[in-house]
C-alpha positions in Angstrom: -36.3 -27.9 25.2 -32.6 -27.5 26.0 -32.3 -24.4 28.2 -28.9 -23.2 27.2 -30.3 -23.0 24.1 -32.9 -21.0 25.0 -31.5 -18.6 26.8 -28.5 -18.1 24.3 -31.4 -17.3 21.7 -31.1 -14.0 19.7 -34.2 -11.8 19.9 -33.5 -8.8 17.9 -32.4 -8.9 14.5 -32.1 -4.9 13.7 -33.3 -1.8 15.0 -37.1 -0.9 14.2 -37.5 2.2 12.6 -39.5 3.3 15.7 -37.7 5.6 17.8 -39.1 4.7 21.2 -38.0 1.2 20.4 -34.3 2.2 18.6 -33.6 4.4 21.4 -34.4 1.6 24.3 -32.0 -0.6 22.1 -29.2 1.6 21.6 -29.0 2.0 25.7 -28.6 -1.6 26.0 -26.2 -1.6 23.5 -24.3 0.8 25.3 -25.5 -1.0 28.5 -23.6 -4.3 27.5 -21.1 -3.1 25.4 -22.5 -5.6 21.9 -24.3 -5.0 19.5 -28.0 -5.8 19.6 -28.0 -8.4 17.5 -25.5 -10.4 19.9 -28.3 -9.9 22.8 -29.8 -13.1 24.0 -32.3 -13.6 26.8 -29.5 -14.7 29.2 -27.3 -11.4 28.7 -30.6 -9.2 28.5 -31.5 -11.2 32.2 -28.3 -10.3 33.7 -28.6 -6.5 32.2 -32.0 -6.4 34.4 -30.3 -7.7 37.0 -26.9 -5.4 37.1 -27.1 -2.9 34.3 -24.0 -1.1 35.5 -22.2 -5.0 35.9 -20.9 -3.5 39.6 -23.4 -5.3 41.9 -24.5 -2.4 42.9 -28.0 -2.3 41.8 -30.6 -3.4 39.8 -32.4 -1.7 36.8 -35.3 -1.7 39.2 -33.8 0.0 41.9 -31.7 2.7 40.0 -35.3 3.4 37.8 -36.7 4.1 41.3 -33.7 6.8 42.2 -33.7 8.0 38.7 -35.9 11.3 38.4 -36.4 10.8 34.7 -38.4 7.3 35.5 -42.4 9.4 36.0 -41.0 11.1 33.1 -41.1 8.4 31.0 -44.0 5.8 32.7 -45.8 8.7 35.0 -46.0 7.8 38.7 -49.0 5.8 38.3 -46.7 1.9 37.7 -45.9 -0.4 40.7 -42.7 0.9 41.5 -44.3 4.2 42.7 -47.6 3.6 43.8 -47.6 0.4 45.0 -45.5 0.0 48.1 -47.0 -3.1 49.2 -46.2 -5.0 46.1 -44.8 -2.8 44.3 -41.3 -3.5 43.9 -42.3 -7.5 44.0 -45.1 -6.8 41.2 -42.1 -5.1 38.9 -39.1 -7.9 39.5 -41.4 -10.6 39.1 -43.2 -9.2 35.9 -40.4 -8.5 34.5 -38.2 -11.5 34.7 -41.1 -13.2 33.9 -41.5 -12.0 30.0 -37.5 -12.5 29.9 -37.7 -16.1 30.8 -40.9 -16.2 28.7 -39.3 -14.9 25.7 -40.9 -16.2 22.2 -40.8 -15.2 18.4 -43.4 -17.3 17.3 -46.9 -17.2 17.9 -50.2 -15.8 16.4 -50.1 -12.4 17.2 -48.0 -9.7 15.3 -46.4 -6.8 17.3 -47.7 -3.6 15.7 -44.4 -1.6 16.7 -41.8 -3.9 15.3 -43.7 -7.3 13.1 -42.3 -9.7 15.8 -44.9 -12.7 16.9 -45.8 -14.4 19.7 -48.4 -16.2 21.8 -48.7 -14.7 25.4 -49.4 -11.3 26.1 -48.6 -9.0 28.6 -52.1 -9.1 30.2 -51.5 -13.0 31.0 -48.3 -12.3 32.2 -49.3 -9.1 34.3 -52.2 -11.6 36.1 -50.0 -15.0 36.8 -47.3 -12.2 38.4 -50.4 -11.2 41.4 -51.3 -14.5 41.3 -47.9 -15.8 42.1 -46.8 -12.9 44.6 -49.9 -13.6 46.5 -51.4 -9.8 45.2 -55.5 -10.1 46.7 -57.5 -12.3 44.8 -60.7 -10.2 44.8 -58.4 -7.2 43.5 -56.4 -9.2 40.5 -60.3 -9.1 38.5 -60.7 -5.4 38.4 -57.1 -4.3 38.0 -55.7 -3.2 34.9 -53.4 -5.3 33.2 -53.0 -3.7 30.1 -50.1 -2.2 28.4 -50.8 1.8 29.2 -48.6 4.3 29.6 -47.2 3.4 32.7 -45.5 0.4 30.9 -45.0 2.2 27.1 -44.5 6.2 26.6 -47.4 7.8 25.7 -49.6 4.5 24.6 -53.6 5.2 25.3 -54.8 1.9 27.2 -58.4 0.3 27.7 -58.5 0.6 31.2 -58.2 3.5 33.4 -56.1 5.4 31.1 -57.3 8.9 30.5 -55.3 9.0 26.9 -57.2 6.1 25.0 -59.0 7.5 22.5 -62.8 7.5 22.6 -62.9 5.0 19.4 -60.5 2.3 20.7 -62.0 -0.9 21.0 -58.5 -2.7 22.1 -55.2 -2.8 23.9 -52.8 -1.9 21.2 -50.8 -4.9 20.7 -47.2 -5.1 21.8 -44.8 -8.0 22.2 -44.2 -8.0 25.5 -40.6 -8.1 25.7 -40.4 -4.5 24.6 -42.1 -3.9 27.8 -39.1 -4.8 29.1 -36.6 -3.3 27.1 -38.0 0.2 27.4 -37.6 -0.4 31.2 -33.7 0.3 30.0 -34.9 3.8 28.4 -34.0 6.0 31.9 -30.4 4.7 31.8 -29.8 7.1 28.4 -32.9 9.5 29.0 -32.1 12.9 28.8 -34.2 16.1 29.0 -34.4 18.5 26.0 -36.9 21.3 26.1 -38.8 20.3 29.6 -39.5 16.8 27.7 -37.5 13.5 27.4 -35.0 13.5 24.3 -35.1 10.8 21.6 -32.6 10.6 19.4 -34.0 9.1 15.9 -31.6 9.4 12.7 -31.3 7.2 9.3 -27.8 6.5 10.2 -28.1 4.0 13.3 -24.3 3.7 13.7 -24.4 7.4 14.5 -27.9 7.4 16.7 -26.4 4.6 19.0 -23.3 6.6 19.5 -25.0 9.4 20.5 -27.3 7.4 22.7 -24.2 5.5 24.5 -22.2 8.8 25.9 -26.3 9.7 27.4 -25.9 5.9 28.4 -22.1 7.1 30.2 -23.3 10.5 31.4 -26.2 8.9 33.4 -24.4 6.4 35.0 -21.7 9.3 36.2 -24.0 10.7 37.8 -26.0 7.5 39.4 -22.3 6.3 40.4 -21.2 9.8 42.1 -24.1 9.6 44.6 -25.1 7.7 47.5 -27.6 4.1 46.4 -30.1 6.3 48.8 -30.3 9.3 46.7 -32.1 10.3 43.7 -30.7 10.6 40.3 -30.9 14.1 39.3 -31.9 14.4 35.2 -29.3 15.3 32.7 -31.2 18.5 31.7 -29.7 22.3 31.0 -28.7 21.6 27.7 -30.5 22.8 24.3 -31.2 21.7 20.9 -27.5 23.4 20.0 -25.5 21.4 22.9 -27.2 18.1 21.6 -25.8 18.8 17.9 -22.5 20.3 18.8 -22.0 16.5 20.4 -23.8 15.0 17.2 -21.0 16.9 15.3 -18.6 16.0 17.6 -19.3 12.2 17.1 -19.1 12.8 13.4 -16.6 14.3 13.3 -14.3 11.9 15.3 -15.7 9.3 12.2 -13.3 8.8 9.6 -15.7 8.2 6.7 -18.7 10.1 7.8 -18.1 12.1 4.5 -19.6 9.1 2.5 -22.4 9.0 4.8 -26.1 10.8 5.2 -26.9 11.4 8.1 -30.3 13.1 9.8 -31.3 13.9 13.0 -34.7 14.3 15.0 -34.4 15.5 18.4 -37.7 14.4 19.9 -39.0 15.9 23.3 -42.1 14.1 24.5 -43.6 14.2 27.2 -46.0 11.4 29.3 -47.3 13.5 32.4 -51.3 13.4 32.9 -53.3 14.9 30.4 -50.5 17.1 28.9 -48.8 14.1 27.5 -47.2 15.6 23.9 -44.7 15.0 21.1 -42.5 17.2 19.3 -39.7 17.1 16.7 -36.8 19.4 15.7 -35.3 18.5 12.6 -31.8 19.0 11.6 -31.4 17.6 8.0 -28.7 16.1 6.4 -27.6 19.1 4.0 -27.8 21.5 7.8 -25.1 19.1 8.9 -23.0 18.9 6.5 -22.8 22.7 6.3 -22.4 22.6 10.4 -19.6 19.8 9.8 -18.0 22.5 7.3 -17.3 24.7 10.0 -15.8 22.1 12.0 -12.7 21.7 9.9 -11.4 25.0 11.0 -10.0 25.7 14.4 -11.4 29.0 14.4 -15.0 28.6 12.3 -15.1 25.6 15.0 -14.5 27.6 17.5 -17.0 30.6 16.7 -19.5 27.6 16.1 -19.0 26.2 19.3 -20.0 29.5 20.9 -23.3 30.2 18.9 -24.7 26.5 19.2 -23.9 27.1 23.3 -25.8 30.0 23.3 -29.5 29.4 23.3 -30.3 33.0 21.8 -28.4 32.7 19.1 -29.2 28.9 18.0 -32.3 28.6 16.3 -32.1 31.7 14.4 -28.5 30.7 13.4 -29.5 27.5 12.5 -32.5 28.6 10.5 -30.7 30.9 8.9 -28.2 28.6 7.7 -30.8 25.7 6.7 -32.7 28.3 4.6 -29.7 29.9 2.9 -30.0 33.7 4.9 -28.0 36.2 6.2 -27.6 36.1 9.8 -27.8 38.7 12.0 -25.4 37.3 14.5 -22.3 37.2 11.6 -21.9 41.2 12.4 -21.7 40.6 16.2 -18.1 42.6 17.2 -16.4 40.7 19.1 -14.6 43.9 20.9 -15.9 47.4 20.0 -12.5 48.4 18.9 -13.0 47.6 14.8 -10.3 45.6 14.5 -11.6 42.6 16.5 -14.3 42.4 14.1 -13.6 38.7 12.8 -14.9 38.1 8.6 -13.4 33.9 8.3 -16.3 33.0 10.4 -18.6 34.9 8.2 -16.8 34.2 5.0 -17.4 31.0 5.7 -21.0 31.1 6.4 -21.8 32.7 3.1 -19.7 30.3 1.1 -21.6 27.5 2.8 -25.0 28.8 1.6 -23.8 29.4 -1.7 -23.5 33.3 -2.1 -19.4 33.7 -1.7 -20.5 36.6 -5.0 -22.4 38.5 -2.1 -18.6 39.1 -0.2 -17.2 40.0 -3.3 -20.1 42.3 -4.4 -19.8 44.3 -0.7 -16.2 44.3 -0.7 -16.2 46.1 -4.1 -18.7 48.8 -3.0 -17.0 49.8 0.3 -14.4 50.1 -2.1 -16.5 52.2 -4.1 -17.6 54.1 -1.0 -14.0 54.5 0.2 -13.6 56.2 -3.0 -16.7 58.3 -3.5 -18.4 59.5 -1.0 -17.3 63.1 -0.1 -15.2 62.7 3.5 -16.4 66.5 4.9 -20.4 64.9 4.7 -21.9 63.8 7.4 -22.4 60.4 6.3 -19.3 60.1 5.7 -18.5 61.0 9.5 -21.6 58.1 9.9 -20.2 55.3 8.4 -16.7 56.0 9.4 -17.9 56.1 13.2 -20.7 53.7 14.2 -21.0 50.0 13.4 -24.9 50.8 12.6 -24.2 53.3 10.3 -25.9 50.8 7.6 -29.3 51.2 9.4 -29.7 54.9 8.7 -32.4 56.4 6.0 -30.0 58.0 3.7 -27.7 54.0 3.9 -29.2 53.0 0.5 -29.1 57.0 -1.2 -25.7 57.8 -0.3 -24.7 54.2 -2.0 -27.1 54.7 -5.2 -25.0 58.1 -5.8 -21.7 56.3 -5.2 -22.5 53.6 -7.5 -23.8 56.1 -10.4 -20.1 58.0 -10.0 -18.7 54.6 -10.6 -20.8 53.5 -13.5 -19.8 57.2 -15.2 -16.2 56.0 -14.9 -16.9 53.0 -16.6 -16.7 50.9 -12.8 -20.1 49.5 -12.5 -23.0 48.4 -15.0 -26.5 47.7 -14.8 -26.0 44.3 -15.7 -23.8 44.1 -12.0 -26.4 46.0 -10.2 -29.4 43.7 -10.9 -27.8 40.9 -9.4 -27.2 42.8 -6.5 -31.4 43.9 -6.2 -33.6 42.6 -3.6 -36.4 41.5 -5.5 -35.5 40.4 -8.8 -38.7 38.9 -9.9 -41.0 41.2 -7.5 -43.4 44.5 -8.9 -43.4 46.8 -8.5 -39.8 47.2 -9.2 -37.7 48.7 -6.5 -34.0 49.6 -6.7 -33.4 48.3 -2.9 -30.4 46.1 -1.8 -31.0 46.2 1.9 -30.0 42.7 2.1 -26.3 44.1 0.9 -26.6 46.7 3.6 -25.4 44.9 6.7 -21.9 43.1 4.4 -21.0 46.1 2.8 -21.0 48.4 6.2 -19.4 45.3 7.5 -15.8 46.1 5.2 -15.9 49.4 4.8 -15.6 49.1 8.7 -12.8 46.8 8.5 -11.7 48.4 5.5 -11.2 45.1 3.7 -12.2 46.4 0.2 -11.7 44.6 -3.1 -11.0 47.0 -6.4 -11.7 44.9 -9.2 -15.4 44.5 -10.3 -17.1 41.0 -10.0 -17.5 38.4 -12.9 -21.2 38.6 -13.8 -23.0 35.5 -12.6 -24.8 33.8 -16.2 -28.0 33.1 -15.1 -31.8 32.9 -16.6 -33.1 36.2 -16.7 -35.2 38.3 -13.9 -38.5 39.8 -14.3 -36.5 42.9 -13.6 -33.9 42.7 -16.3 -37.2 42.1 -18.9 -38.4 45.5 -18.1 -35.3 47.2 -18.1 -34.5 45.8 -21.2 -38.3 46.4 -22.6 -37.9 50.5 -21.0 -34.0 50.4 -22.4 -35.3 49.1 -26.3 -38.1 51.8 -26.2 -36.5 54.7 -25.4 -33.8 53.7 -28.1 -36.2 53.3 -30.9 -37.6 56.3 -30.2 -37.2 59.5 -32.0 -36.5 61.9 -29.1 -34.2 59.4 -27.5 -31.7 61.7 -26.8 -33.7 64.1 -24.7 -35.5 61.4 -22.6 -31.8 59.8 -22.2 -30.5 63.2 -21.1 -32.8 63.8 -18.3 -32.6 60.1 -17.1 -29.6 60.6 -16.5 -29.5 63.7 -14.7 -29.6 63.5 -10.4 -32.1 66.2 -10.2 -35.3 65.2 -12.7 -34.6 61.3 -14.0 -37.3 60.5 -11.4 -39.8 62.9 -13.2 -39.8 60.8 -16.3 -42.8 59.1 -17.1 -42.6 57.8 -20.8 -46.4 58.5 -21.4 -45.2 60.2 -24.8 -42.8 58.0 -26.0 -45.6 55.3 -25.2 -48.0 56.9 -27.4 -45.7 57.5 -30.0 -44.8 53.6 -30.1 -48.3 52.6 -29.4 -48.7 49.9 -32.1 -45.5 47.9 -31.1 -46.2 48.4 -27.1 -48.6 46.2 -25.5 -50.6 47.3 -22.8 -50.1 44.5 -20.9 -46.7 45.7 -20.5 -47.3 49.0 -19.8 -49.5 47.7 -16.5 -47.1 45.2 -15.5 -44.2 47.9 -15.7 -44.9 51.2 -14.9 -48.4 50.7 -12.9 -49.8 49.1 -10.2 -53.1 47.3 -9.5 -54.9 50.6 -9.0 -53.4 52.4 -12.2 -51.0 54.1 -9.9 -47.2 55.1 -11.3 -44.7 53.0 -9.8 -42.1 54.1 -12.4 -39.3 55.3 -9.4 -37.2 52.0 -8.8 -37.5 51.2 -13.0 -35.6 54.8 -14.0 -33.0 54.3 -11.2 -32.1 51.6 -12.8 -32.5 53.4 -16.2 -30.5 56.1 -14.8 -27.5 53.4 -14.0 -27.4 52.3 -17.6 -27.4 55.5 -19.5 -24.9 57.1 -17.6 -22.5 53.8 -18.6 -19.5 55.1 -21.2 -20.4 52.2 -23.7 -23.9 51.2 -23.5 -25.2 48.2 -25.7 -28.2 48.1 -28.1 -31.1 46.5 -27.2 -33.7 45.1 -29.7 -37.2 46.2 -28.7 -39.5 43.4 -28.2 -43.2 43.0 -27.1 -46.2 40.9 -27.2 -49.2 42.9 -29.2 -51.7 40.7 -29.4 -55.5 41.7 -29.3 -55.9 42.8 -25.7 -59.5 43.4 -23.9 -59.7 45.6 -21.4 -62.2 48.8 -20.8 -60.4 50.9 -22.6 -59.8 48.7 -25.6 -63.5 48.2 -25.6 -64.1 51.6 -25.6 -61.7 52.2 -28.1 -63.1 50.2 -30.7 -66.3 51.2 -30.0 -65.4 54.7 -30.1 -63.8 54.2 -33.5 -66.9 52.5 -35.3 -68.8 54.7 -33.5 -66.9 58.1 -35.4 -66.1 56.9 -38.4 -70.1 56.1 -39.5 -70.9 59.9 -38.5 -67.6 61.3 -40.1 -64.1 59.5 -41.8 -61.0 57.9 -41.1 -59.6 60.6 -41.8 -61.8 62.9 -39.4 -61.2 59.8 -36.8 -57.3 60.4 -37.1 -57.1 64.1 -36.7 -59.6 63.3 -33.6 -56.8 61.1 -31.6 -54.4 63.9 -32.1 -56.7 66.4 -30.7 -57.5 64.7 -27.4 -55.9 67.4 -24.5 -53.1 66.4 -22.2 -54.9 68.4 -19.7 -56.6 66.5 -17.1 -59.8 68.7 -17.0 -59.7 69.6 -20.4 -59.8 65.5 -21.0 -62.3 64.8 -18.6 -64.5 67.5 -20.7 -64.2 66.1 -23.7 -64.9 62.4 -22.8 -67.8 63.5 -20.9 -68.8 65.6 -24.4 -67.8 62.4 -26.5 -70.2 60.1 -24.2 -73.0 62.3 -25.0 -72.3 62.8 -28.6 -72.1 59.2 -28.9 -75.4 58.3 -27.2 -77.3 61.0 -29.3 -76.0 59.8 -32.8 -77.4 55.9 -31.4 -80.5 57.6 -30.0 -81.3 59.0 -33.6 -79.6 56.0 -35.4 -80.4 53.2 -33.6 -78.7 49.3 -33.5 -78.7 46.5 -31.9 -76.2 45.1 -29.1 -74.8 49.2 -28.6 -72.2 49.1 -25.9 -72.9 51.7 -22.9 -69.8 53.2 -21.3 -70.3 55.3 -18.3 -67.8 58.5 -17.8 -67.1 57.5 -13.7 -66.3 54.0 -14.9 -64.2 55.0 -17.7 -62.2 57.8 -15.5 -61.8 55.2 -12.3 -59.0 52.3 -10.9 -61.1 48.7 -10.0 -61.0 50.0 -6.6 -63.5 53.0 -7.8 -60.9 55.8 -7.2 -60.5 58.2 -9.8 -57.2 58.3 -12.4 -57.7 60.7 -14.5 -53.5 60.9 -15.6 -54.3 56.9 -16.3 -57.4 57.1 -18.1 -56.5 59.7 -20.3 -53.6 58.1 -21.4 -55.1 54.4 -22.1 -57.8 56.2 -23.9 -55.1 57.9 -26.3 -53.0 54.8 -26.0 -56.0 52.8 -27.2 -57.4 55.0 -29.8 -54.3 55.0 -31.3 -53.6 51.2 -31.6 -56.2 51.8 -34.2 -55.4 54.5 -36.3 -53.1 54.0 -39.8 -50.7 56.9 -38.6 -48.0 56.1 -38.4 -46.1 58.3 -35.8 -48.7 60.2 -32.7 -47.2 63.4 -32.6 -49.1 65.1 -29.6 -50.6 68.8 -30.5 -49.6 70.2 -26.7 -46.2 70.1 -24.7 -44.6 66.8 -24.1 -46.2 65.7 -21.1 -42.5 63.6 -20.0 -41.5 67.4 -19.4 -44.4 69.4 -18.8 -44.0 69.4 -15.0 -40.4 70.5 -15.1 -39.8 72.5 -18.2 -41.2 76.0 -16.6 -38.5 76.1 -13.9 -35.3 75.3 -16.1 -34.7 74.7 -20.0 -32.3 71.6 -19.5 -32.1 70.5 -23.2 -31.6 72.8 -25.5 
C-alpha cells in the first residue's frame, strides 16, 4: 500500500451526534485550524505530537500538567499511575492506533457506525509487548477500553462502573480513543463537572469549543512546561451563554438559523461518576439574542447572566413566560434611577407588552383616585414595597370601581387583568399586576387612555359573570339586587338564593355548585360580586341573554325531590304539593324541623301503604356536605331549589323575608 496515501486518508466524515465525540472533534478543529473533514492520519499524528505546533510539548505531556486530565480519564491510566512505563505505555499506544488507522473491518463502532478489524485490546497488549512491560503481568492486566481511556464507560475488568449485566467491553473504534485524548485541550469546568458543549447547530458548538480550545492554551502557554495547568473554572451556566450569545451574535445570518444548547457537566471520579444537562432551547435564545440588539437591554443582560443569583431564576422566568422578580431591582434608591426599557423589553419578549399598558393605566388611575391625606396614599408614594401591603389589592379595587362609575374601566378590562381566569373558586385577585403597577406609579410613568380589549376565547370566569349578570337581569327584583351590588358597604352580603329559587326551572344546579359553592357546599360567592359590583356600577351596561344547561340532573337532593313529590301527591294533590314548596321556612331550625317532620310523615304513610323499591333518606345525610359536616343554609336551599324544579308554578314567591336581605335589612332600609 502506498503510504502517502495512507496517511493522507480522511477518517471523519461529519460530527457524530454524540457529544463526547463532537466535543473531542471540535478541539482538533480548533487544534489545527481545518475542518474535521480535512483531518488525515498524518495531520492528526503531528497534532499528538505538537498540538500547540510550537515544539514545546506534546499532547502527552501538557495532559500530564493539565489538572482537568483525572477529571476526564480519573488517575487510574498510565500517565499517572504508571511511572515505570507509564509515559512509554501512552506514546506508544497511541501512535500505534494512528498509524493503525482503518475504516473497514467487521466490527461496527457503537458510538459513531465506523468499522474496523483491530481493537484496542490487541493494540493495548502488542504496546507491553513491544515496550518490554513484564510478561507474566501483560495476562492479568486490563486492556479494555474503561474509563480511564473513554468518560464515564463501565469496562469488564477492574472497573467499578460496569454494570452487573455486562457480558462485554462496549465496542469502540479505537481511534476515538485517541481523539478524546485531545478533550483536555478545550475542557472546561461548569458546576464542579467538566462542560460539554452539545447543540443542533455544529457551526455554532465548534465555535464555542475553539475560544475553550484558545483560553486553555493561554493559560498552558503563560506558565512554566514544569507547572500544572490550572482548570478554566469560576464561571456559571450564565457566563457560558453570554459567550454563546456573543458568538451569535458576531454571525451575520444567525437569524435564519436554530440553534440549541446543552451545557453538560459530567463528572468521571470513583464511584460518584454522574451526568447532567442544562438546557437552553432555541426559542430562550432567541429571546436572550433580543436583548442583545440594545446597548442598554445588552448591558442590563450582561449583568444578570454574570451574576449567579440572579441567573437561573431570570432565565426560568423568561423560558416560561413569568414575571421576574429581579425586573423591579432599583438600581439607586433615589426613584428616578429606576430603569423600565430593560423591563419593557422583557415583557414584550414573553408576549404580555398589554400587562405594561394595563399597569401604566391604573397608576394612572391611582394617581387620580386614591385620596392623598390616607395613609396609603403616604405608602405608596414613599416605599418601593408599598405593593406588598394587605390593603395593595383593596385600595386598587376602590380606585378601579371610581373609574368604572366615570365610565374609565369595564368589567370586560378587568377580567383580563384577573389571576386565575379559568380557576374556582372565583377570586377577584391581580397580584401578579401588583409588582408593574407599583413599579409606575413610582416612576410616575402613567398612561391615560384605557387599553384595547384583547379578543380572545372566553374564561371560565367571564361564563359566570355572564351566567350571574343574565340572571339577575331577567329577574323581577333586578333593580334592588343591582342596587345593593353596587353599593361599597353590603354587595358582598348578596347571596342570590332568592332570585335562584325564583328562576329555578331555567337554572341548573350544576351551575349553581360550580359558581357560587365549593366542594363542601360552602359560599364562595365574594370574588364573583366584586366583579358584579364592577359591571353594575358601569354608565352603559350591555344586556346579556341568560343561558344554562337544565338537563335532568341526579344528585341527593334531586332524588329526594322526586321522591318527595310522588311521595305527597298520592296522600294529598298537586295542588296541596305546590302550596307545600311555598311553605318550607327560610329559617334554619325551623327547616331542619320540618324535614325531620316530613321524613317521618313519609315513612309512616309507606309503613301503612307499603311498595316495593321505597327510597330511604336519612335527615343527617340530607342536612350534611360529602365531608359529613353539617349545611343546613345549603340543604335548605337545594331542597326548595329541587322541589321546585317540579312544580307547574310558574314564579316561587317565598312566604318569609327575602333571604338576599334578611341579614342586613334590620340595621338600615337601603331601598325604599
Amino acid at each position: 500500500m502506498n503510504l502517502d496515501f495512507w496517511t493522507m486518508k480522511k477518517i471523519f466524515e461529519t460530527y457524530t451526534g454524540n457529544s463526547f465525540l463532537d466535543n473531542a472533534l471540535y478541539t482538533l478543529e480548533g487544534l489545527g485550524s481545518c475542518n474535521i473533514t480535512e483531518l488525515n492520519v498524518e495531520k492528526l499524528k503531528k497534532l499528538f505530537q505538537d498540538p500547540y505546533k510550537k515544539g514545546h510539548q506534546s499532547l502527552m505531556q501538557l495532559n500530564k500538567r493539565l489538572k482537568n486530565y483525572t477529571m476526564l480519564f480519573t488517575k487510574n491510566g498510565p500517565l499517572h499511575n504508571d511511572k515505570e512505563f507509564g509515559e512509554r505505555i501512552y506514546k506508544t499506544l497511541m501512535e500505534s492506533i494512528i498509524d493503525g488507522f482503518e475504516d473497514e473491518g467487521e466490527n461496527i463502532c457503537e458510538l459513531s457506525g465506523m468499522r474496523f478489524h483491530k481493537k484496542f485490546e490487541t493494540y493495548y497488549a502488542e504496546t507491553l509487548q513491544k515496550i518490554g512491560y513484564p510478561a507474566d503481568k501483560i495476562i492479568g492486566k486490563d486492556k479494555t477500553i474503561n474509563r480511564c481511556w473513554f468518560p464515564l464507560i463501565g469496562g469488564l475488568g477492574s472497573d467499578a462502573q460496569a454494570l452487573p449485566q455486562a457480558r462485554r467491553a462496549i465496542q469502540i473504534h479505537p481511534i476515538w480513543v485517541v481523539v478524546m485524548q485531545f478533550l483536555p485541550l478545550s475542557a472546561v469546568i461548569f458546576k464542579g463537572g467538566v462542560l460539554l458543549v452539545d447543540s443542533s447547530n455544529f457551526e455554532f458548538a465548534k465555535l464555542m469549543v475553539a475560544k475553550f480550545v484558545d483560553e486553555i492554551k493561554s493559560r498552558a502557554e503563560s506558565v512554566s512546561v514544569s507547572q500544572q495547568i490550572e482548570n478554566y473554572k469560576d464561571y456559571a451556566k450564565g457566563n457560558y451563554i453570554l459567550q454563546a450569545l456573543s458568538i451569535l451574535d458576531d454571525k451575520e445570518d444567525y437569524d435564519d438559523e436554530y440553534t440549541d444548547i446543552n451545557l453538560w457537566s459530567f463528572s468521571n471520579s470513583g464511584t460518584g461518576a454522574s451526568c447532567e444537562i442544562d438546557r437552553v432551547p432555541n426559542r430562550l435564545i432567541r429571546k436572550l439574542l433580543a436583548f442583545k440588539k440594545d446597548g442598554y437591554t445588552s448591558k442590563r443582560l450582561g449583568y444578570i447572566l454574570n451574576n449567579p443569583k440572579l441567573t437561573n431564576s431570570f432565565l426560568e422566568s423568561l423560558e416560561t413566560n413569568n414575571d421576574w422578580w429581579g425586573l423591579y431591582i432599583p438600581i439607586d434608591k433615589d426613584k428616578n434611577l429606576i430603569e423600565s426599557k430593560f423591563l419593557e423589553k422583557y415583557y414584550e419578549l414573553i408576549g404580555k407588552k398589554i400587562n405594561l399598558d394595563y399597569a401604566k393605566y391604573i397608576a394612572f388611575l391611582l394617581n387620580i383616585y386614591v385620596e392623598k391625606e390616607k395613609n396609603f396614599a403616604k405608602l405608596i408614594d414613599s416605599s418601593l414595597d408599598a405593593y406588598k401591603d394587605d390593603n395593595y389589592r383593596v385600595e386598587i379595587y376602590k380606585a378601579l370601581i371610581k373609574a368604572t362609575q366615570e365610565g374609565k374601566w369595564s368589567l370586560e378590562h378587568h377580567l383580563q387583568i384577573i389571576d386565575n381566569p379559568d380557576s374556582f373558586p372565583i377570586k377577584n385577585t391581580f397580584y401578579s399586576f401588583h409588582k408593574l403597577i407599583h413599579f409606575y406609579y413610582w416612576k410616575k410613568e402613567f398612561r391615560n387612555e384605557l387599553p384595547t380589549l384583547i379578543q380572545c376565547q372566553k374564561t371560565q370566569v367571564e361564563n359566570a359573570c355572564e351566567w350571574l349578570i343574565g340572571l339577575v337581569q331577567i329577574d323581577k327584583n333586578k333593580e334592588k339586587t343591582i342596587n345593593w351590588l353596587k353599593n361599597q358597604q353590603y354587595y358582598a352580603q348578596v347571596t342570590f338564593v332568592e332570585i335562584l329559587l325564583r328562576q329555578a326551572k331555567t337554572v341548573s344546579m350544576k351551575s349553581v355548585l360550580t359558581y357560587l359553592y365549593d366542594e363542601n357546599w360552602n359560599s364562595i360567592r365574594i370574588g364573583l360580586n366584586e366583579l358584579l359590583r364592577i359591571f353594575f356600577n358601569q354608565p352603559s351596561q350591555r344586556q346579556i341573554t341568560f343561558g344554562d344547561e337544565n338537563g335532568i340532573e341526579e344528585n341527593p337532593f334531586t332524588d329526594f325531590a322526586e321522591a318527595y313529590k310522588k311521595y305527597y301527591t298520592e296522600k294529598y294533590s298537586n295542588a296541596k304539593f305546590r302550596m307545600l314548596v311555598k311553605s318550607i321556612p327560610n329559617d334554619n331550625r325551623k327547616f331542619k324541623s320540618w324535614l325531620g317532620n316530613t321524613l317521618q310523615e313519609r315513612e309512616k304513610y309507606y309503613n301503612e301503604y307499603p311498595q316495593e323499591n321505597i327510597a330511604v333518606f336519612e335527615l343527617d345525610e340530607l342536612m350534611s356536605n360529602p365531608s359529613g359536616e353539617r349545611r343546613l343554609n345549603f340543604a335548605r336551599f337545594a331542597i326548595k331549589f329541587s322541589l321546585l324544579k317540579l312544580t307547574e308554578l310558574n314564579e316561587y314567591q317565598s312566604n318569609e323575608i327575602d333571604e338576599d336581605f334578611e341579614d342586613v335589612l334590620e340595621e338600615t332600609e337601603l331601598i325604599p
